[in-house]
C-alpha positions as CSV (number, residue, x, y, z in Angstrom):
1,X,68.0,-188.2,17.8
2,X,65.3,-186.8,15.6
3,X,65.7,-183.9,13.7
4,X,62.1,-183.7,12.1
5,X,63.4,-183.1,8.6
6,X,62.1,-184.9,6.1
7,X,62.2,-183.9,2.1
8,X,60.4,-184.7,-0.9
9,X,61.3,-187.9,-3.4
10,X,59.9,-189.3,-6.3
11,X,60.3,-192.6,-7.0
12,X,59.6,-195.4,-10.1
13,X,56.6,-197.3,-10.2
14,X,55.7,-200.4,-12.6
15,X,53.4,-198.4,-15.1
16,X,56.7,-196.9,-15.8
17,X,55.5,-193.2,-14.5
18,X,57.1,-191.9,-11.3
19,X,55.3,-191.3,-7.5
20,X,55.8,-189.1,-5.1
21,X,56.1,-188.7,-1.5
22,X,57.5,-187.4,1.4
23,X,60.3,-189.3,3.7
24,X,61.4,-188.7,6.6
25,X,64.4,-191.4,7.2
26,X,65.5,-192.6,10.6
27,X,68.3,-191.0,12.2
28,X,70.1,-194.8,12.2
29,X,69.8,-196.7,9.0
30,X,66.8,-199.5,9.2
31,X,64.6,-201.2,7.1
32,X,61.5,-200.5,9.1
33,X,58.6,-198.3,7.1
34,X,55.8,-196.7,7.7
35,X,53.7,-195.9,5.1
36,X,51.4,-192.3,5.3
37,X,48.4,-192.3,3.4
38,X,46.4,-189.0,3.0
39,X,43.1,-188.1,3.1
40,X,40.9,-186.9,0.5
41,X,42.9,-183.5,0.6
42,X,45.8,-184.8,-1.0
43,X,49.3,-184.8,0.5
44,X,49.3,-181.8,2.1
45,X,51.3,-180.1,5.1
46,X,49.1,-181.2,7.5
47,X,50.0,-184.8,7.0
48,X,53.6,-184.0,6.3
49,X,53.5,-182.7,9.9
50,X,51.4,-186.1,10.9
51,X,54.1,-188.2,9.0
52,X,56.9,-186.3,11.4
53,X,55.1,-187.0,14.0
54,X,55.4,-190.9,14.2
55,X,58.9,-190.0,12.8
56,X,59.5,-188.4,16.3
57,X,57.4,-191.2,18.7
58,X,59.2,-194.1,17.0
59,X,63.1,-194.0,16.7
60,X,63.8,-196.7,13.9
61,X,61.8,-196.1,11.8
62,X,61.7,-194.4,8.5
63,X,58.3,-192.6,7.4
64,X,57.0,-192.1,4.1
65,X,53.8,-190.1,3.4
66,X,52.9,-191.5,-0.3
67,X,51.4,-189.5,-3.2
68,X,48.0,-190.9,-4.2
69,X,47.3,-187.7,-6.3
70,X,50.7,-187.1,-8.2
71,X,50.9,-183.8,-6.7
72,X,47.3,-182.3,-6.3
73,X,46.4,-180.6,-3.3
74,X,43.1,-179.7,-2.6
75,X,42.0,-176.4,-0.7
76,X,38.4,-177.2,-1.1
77,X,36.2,-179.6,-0.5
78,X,34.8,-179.4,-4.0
79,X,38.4,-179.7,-5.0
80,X,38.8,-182.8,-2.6
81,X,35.8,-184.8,-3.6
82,X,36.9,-184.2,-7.6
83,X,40.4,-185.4,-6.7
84,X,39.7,-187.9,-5.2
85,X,36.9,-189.3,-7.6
86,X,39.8,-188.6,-10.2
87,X,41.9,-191.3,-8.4
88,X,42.3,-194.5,-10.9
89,X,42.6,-197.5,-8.9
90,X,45.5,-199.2,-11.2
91,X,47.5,-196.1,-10.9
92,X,47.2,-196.0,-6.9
93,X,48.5,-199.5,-6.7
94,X,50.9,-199.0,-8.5
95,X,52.3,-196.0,-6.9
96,X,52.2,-197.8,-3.4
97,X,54.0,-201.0,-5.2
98,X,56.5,-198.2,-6.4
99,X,56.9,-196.8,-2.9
100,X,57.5,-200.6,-1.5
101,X,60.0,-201.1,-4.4
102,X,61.7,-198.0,-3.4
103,X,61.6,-199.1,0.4
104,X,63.2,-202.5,-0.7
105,X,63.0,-206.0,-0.7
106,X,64.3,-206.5,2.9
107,X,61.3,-204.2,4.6
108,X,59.3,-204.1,7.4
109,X,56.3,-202.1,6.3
110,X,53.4,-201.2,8.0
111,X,50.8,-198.3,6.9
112,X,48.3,-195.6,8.7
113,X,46.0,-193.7,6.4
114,X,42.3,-191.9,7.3
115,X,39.1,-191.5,5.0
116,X,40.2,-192.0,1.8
117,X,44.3,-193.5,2.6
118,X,42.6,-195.6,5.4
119,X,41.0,-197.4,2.9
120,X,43.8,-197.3,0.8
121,X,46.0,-198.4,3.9
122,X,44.1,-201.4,4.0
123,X,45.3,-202.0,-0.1
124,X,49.0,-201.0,1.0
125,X,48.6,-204.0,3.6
126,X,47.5,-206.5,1.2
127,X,50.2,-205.5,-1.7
128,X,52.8,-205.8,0.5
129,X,52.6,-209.1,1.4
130,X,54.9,-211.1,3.9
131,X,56.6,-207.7,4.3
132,X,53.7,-206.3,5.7
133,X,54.2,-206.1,9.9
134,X,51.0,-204.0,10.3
135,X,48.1,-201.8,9.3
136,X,46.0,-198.6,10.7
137,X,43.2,-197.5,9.2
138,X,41.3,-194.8,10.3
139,X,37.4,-194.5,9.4
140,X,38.4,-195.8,5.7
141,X,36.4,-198.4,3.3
142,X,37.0,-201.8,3.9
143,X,37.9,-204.7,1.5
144,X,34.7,-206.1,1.0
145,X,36.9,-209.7,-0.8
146,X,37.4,-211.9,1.9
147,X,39.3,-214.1,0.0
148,X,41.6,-211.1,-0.6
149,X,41.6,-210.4,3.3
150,X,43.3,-214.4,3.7
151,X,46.0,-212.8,2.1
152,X,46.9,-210.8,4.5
153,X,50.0,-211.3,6.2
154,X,49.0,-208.9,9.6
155,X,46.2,-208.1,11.7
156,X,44.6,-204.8,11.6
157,X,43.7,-202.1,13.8
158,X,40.7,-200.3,12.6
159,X,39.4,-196.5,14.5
160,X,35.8,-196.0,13.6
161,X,33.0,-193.3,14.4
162,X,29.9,-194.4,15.1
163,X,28.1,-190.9,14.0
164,X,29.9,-192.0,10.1
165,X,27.0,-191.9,7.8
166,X,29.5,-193.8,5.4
167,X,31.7,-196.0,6.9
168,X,28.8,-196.7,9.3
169,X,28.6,-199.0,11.8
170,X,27.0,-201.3,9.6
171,X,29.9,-201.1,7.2
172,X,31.9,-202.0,10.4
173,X,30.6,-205.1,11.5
174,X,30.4,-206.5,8.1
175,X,34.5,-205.8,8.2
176,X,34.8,-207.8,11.3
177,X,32.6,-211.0,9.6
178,X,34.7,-210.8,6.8
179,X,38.1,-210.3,8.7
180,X,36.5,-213.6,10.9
181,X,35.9,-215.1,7.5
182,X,39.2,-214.8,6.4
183,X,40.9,-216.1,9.7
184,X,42.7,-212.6,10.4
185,X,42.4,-210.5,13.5
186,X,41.2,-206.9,13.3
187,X,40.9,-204.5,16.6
188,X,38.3,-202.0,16.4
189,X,37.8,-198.5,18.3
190,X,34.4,-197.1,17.7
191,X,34.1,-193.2,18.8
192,X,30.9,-191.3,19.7
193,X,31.8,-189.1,16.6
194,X,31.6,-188.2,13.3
195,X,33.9,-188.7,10.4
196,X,37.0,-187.4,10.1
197,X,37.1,-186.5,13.7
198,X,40.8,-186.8,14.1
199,X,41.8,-184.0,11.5
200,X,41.8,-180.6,13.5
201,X,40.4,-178.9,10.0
202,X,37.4,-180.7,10.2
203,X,34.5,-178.8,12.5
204,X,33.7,-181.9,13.5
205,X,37.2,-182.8,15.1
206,X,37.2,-184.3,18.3
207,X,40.2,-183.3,20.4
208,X,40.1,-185.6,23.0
209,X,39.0,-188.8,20.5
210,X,41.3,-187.6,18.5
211,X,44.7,-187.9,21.1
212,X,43.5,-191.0,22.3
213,X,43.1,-192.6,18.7
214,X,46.7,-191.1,18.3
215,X,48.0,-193.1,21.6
216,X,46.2,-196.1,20.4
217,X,47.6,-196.0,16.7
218,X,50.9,-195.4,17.9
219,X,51.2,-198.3,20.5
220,X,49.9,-200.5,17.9
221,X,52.7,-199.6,15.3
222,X,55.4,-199.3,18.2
223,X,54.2,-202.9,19.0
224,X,54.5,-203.9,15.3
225,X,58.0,-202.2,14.5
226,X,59.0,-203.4,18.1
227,X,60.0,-199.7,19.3
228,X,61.9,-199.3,22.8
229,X,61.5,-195.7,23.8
230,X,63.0,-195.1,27.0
């Protein structure tokens, strides 16, 4: 049974500071994870309500949206772009190490993030190692180190747009050399669209790309978290 609460934590992380997030456990104790990672907007409700969603589609599975901006929200895109270009990369790891610590040794961990987080989804892949099951990203900056991508201990299911004037195409199929470099698999959806299409606050959102990226995303995790759902 899901109950759709979830609740905010705070958690230690190795710089010795504390991260934030937002967890919403499973209703039966497990040590499956999903990992949330924002956009550029900050942890707001909006993803709070996307991190309750998964909740709800996969049974097992605890959910934790993670903190990249230690508690800024933007409202504005001015806001949003500052934020984010505020973001120190040392500091981001080490909350998502934090958030893995907090999660435990004995996790299954797999992460979804768009714009910013799916780039930073990628990163939570790669830190976490031979706990890592899986990883979503949605129209996010790939790791450009391929001898970082042999690290990694999943494949990776990437949703693209081909209208993105920054994580073009080009951007793209440079991602799948690398990811062929490396020796690891990577699945990509590429949507007529623009970036960002997914997020209903965007005027570019795309509602019908934007369900079917959901159902794809979602059958990709259930598949990694092996979720029955009757």
């Amino acid at each position: 049974m899901f109950t759709g609460e979830g609740k905010d934590i705070t958690f230690k992380t190795p710089d010795g500071a504390m991260g934030r997030g937002y967890e919403i456990k499973s209703a039966t104790p497990s040590n499956k994870y999903l990992f949330v990672i924002h956009e550029w907007w900050g942890l707001n409700e909006y993803i709070k309500k996307e991190a309750a969603t998964f909740a709800k589609e996969m049974p097992g599975v605890n959910v934790i949206a993670v903190d990249l901006y230690d508690g800024k929200v933007a409202t504005t895109p001015e806001e949003a772009g500052k934020y984010m270009g505020e973001v120190k990369s040392e500091r981001a790891v080490s909350i998502l190490k934090g958030a893995q610590m907090y999660a435990g040794p004995k996790a299954q961990a797999a992460s979804i993030g768009w714009c910013f987080g799916g780039g930073w989804s990628l990163q939570e892949a790669l830190l976490g190692g031979k706990q890592t099951v899986g990883c979503v990203m949605y129209y996010g900056m790939p790791e450009k180190d391929v001898a970082k991508l042999k690290t990694l201990n999943s494949d990776v299911l990437g949703i693209f747009a081909s209208q993105d004037k920054w994580i073009n195409p080009a951007v793209v199929n440079q991602f799948k050399k690398d990811m062929a470099a490396a020796g690891k698999k990577v699945t990509v959806y590429s949507y007529d669209a623009d970036h960002a299409f997914a997020n209903p606050s965007n005027p570019k959102f795309n509602k019908e790309f934007a369900a079917k990226a959901h159902s794809q995303a979602l059958a990709y995790l259930r598949t990694k978290f092996k979720v029955k759902v009757s």
